[in-house]
N, C-alpha and C positions, 0 to 999 in steps of 0.2 A: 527458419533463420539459416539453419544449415543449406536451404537452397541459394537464397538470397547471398551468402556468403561465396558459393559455388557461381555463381556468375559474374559475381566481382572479381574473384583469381581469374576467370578466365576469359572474361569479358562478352560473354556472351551472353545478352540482355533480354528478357521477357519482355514484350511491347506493353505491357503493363503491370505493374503490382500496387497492390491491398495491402495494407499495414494497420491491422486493427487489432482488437485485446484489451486488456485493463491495463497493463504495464507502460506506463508511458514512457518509461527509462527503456526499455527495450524500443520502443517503436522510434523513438529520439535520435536512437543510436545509427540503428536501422537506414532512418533516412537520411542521417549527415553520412554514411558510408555509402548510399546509392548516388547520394548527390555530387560526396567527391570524386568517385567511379566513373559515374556518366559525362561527367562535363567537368568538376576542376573547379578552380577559380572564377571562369567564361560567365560573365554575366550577360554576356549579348542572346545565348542561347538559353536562358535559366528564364523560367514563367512561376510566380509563384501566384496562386490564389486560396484566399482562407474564407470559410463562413458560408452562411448560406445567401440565396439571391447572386449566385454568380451568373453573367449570361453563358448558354453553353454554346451559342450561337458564337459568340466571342474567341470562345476557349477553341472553339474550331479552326475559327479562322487563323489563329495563332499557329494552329497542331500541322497546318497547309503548309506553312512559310518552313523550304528547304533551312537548315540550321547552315548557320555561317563562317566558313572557314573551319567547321567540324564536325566529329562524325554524326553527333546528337543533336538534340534539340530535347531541353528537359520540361514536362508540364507540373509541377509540384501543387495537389491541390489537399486541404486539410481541412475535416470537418465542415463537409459542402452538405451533408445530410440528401443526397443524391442516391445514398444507397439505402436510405428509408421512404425513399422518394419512386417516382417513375426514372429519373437521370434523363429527361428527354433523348435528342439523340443520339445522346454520348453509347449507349450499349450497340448498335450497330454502326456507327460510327467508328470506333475503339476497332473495330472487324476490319474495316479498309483505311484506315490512316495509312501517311507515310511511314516509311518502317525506321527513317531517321527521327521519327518521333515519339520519347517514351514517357509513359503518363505514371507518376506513381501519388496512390490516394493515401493519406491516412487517417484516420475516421475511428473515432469514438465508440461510436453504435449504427450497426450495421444489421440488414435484415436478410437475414441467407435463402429466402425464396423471391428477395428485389431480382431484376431483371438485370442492371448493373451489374449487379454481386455474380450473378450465374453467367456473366459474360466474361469478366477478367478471370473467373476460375477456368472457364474453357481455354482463354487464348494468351493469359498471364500467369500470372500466381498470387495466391492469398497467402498469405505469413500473419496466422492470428499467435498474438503475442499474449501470454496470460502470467501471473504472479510466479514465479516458479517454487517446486518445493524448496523443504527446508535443505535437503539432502543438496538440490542444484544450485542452491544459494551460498551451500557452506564451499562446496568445489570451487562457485567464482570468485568468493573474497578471499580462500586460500591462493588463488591464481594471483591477487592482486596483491595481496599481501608478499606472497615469495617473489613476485615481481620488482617490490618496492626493497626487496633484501632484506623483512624482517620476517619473525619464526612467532608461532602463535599455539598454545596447548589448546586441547578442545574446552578443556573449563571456562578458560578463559571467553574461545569463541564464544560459547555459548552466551556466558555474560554479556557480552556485546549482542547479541540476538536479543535476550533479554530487556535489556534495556532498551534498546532501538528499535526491535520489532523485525518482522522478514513479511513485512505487507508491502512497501515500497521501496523499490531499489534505488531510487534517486536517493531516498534520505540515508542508504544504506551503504551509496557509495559515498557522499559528504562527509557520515559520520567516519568511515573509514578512513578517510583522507586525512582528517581533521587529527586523528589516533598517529596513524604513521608517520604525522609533521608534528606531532607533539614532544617527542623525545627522539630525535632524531639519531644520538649516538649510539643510541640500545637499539640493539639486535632483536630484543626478543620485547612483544609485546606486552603489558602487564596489567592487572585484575586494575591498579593505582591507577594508570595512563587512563585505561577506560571510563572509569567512574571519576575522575579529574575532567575528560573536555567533553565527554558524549552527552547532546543530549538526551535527555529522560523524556521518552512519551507519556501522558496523561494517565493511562493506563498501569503504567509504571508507578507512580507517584501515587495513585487509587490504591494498591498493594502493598506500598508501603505503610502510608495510611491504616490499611486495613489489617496489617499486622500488628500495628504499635495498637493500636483499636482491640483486638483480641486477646492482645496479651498483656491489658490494662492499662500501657505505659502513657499515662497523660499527657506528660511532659512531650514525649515522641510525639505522640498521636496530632498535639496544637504545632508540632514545630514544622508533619508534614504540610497540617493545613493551612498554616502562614505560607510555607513552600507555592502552594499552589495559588493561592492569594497573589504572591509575589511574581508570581508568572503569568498574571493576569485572566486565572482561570473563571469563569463569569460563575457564579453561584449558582446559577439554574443547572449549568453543564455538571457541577460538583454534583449536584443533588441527585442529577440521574445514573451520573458513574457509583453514585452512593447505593441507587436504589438497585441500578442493574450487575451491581459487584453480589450486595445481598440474594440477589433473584440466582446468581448463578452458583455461590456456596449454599441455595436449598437445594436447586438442582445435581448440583456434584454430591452433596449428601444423599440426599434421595435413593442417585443411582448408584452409591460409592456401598450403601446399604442394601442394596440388593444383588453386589457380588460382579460388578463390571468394573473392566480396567479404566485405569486412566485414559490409556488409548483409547478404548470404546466411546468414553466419555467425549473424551474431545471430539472425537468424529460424529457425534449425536449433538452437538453444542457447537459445532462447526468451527471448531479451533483447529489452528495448523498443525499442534503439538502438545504433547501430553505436561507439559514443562506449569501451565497456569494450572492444570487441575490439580496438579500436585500443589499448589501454594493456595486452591480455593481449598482441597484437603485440611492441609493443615489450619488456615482461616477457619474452616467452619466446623472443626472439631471444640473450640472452644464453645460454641454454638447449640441450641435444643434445635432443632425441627421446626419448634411451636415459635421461639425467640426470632429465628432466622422468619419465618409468614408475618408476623407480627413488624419486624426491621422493614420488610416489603410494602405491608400496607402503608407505616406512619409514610415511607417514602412516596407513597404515591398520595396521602392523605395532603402531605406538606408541600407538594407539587401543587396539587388542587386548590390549595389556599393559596397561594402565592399567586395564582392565576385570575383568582374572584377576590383579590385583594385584601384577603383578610391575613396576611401574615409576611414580613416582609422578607424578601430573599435570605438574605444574611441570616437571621432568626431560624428561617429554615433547615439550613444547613446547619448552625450549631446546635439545636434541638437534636438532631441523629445522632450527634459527635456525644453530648452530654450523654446521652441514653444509652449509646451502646458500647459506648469509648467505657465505660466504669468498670469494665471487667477484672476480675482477677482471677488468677490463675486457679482452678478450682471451684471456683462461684457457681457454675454452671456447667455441666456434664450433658454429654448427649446423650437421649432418650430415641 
């Protein structure tokens, strides 16, 4: 990105680039900045093509035609599946184009021994874009936040990670956005603002759940699962965030018992951050060992029923809630 940036200051352009990765808010961004860079407004010199079955015979003939009244000529093509492909003969083509002609791909999934792929890395550049840490993510929304003129404590940030997740930046610049126009005269962000307009990931809502669940609170326990009802969460999906929240308070148990960090934890269970296993902690200390395998199977039992028709969804779901939601404080110790 840092290259990609370096040619836009100074305008001196790679005859092609690769924009691929998981992060689609990166690669987004990416290519609205290459595209205003290269050409501007100028639609007479702007080609866009998406999907696959492009002809490249076409796109050739296109990449020939000097650019009109400007320096460029732009070929924008997106998930052409050409770099899973042969790319007929776009890879030595790409080699002697005109040099007022610049191709930039962005692409999903890409196969780094394609022919394609090994030819814009020689004679362009590849900018593979992936999730950033949690560390790179707290630096940008601080960027944008002191940006917008407000102040944010780290508890706070955290909360807002929390709740919204650091898996996608799109939904993380929204929720951000959405925060900083919510109270506009206040300077400083606050724990109220956050939990007033931020959406709640499903995940989110599973942990609440499964605290009120732990710590016997009935009342709690129906009110998050009308929550999720009301948010039109399909009962199948409940059942398995049910079954796979349990799988992962045995797991954290397991290994929380045999003397490994949160940290460790999380990186063996491929979490971004130690932040869940401490609240499956606490979750699965109310919890036996034998309670928590037992929570697993009826999950996978009541799945299996629901699938051969003998148990209706709904039924499903409140049958775990009954059975495990009953706890109280004490009841049960772990072994």
């Amino acid at each position: 990105m840092k290259n990609v940036a370096k040619d836009i200051r100074e305008r001196t352009f790679k005859p092609v680039y690769l924009l691929c990765g998981d992060e689609n808010y990166l690669k987004t961004n990416c290519k609205k900045q290459l595209k205003q860079a290269i050409i501007g407004e100028d639609s007479m010199n702007f080609h866009y093509y998406e999907g696959k079955g492009i002809s490249v015979e076409q796109v050739i003939d296109v990449a020939e035609t000097m650019p009109f009244f400007a320096d460029y000529r732009l070929i924008l093509m997106e998930n052409t599946g050409f770099f899973k492909s042969a790319g007929g003969a776009l890879p030595e083509y790409l080699k002697e184009k005109p040099e007022s002609t610049i191709f930039v791909f962005v692409e999903s999934e890409v196969d780094k021994r394609n022919k394609l792929y090994k030819t814009v890395k020689e004679i362009g550049y590849v900018c593979e874009m992936n999730v950033p840490s949690r560390n790179e993510l707290q630096r940008w929304l601080l960027g944008g936040i002191k940006k917008a003129g407000k102040q944010i404590d780290r508890e706070t940030l955290e909360l807002f990670f929390n709740l919204v997740g650091d898996e996608d930046m799109h939904t993380l610049s929204n929720e951000l956005e959405k925060v900083i126009s919510y109270d506009l005269d206040n300077p400083v962000i606050t724990k109220e603002s956050i939990y007033a307009i931020c959406s709640r990931r499903i995940e989110v809502r599973i942990f609440d759940l499964f605290s009120a669940m732990a710590e016997g609170n009935v009342r709690r326990t129906m009110e998050c699962y009308y929550e999720l009802i009301e948010n039109k969460e399909p009962y199948m999906r409940i059942l398995f965030m049910l079954g796979r929240q349990f799988s992962q308070m045995l797991s954290v148990k397991s290994m929380s018992s045999q003397g490994r960090s949160p940290q460790e934890i999380a990186g063996r269970l491929g979490m971004r951050n130690d932040w869940a296993v401490r609240q499956l902690q606490r979750q699965g200390s109310r919890y036996s060992e034998a309670r928590l395998k037992q929570a697993v199977a009826d999950c996978v039992a009541n799945e299996e029923a629901v699938k051969t028709g003998n148990l209706p969804e709904q039924e499903a779901v409140e049958m775990i809630l009954v059975k495990y939601g009953k706890l109280r404080k004490g009841q049960e110790t772990a072994r």
